[in-house]
Structures are given as C-alpha cells and as structure tokens.
N, C-alpha and C positions, 0 to 999 in steps of 0.2 A: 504494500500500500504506500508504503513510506517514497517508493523506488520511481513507481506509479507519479505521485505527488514531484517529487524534483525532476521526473522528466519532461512532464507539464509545465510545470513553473522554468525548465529551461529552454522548452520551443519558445514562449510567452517573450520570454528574455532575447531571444535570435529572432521570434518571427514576430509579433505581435504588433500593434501601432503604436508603440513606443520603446520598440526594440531595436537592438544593433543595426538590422539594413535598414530599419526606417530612417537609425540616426544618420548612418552611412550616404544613404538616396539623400537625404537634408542637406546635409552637409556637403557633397558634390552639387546642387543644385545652385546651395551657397555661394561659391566658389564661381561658377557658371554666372551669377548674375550680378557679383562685385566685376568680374571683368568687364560684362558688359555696362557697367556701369561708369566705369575708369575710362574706357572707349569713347562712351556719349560724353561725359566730363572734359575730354579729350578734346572730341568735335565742337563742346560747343565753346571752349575758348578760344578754338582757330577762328569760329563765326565772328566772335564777339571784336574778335583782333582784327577779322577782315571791315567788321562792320567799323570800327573804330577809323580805321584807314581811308574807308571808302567817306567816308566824314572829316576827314580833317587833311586828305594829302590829295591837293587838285591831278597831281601826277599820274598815279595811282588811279585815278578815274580815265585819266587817258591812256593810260599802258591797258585798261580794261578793254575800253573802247573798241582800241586798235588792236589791240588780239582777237577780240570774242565776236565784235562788230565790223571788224576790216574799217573801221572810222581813219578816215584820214585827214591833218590840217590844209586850209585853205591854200594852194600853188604849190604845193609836195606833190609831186610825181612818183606815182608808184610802177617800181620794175617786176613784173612777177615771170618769170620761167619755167616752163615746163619741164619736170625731171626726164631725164634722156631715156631714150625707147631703149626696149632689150628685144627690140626684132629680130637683130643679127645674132643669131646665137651660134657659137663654134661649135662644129661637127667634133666629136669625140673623136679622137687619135687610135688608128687600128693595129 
C-alpha cells in the first residue's frame, strides 16, 4: 500500500500540473519569450533613433529621398548604366 502511495505521489511529482515537465515546458517557454522580447526592445530603439533623425537631420531626409524615392536636387544630372550582359558566354575547354 505504502509502495502503491509513493508511486502515485511520484508520477504526480514528474507528470502532474505542477510537476517537473510542466516546470521544465514553463521555463523553456520563459526563455523563448524574454528573447523575443530583447528583439522587439531591440527594434524598437532603432525606430525610435530613426525616428529621432528623420526629425532633427534635414540630410538624412534627403539621403532617404534619394535612395528609396530616386529624388533628385534641382540641375543634378543623373548617370545610371546598365550592368553588362553575360550573353557571350565561353564555351567550356574540351
């Protein structure tokens, strides 16, 4: 009986809703959404630093412009080139 009783009380202990893998499953779960956590924390002080910049550095508004938008200042001429064809392609050597 006695045998019975601590083997009960040992599943209860390893399977139970407040046992070992439960604590185990918590505690990796834990782990899993402090990361994700540190990540967003992460992102959102690049925002906060882009957003800061795009507010205080007229530059910086134009370096945007001109990357994302193709913006260009007024009698700047822009050169753009096509990257070179790879039509001609070498016959392998027999």
């Amino acid at each position: 009986m006695v045998l019975i009783l601590c083997l009960i009380l040992g599943l209860l202990t390893f399977f139970g809703d407040k046992g070992v893998l439960h604590l185990m499953r918590l505690q990796k779960e834990l782990s899993r959404i402090k990361d994700e956590s540190r990540k967003v924390e992460e992102e959102n002080r690049k925002l906060r630093e882009e957003v800061m910049r795009l507010r205080n550095e007229k530059r910086y508004i134009e370096e945007i412009a001109r990357k994302e938008l193709g913006m260009v200042k007024e009698g700047e001429i822009i050169y753009q080139f096509d990257p070179p064809s790879r039509d001609k392609r070498e016959e392998p050597s027999k």
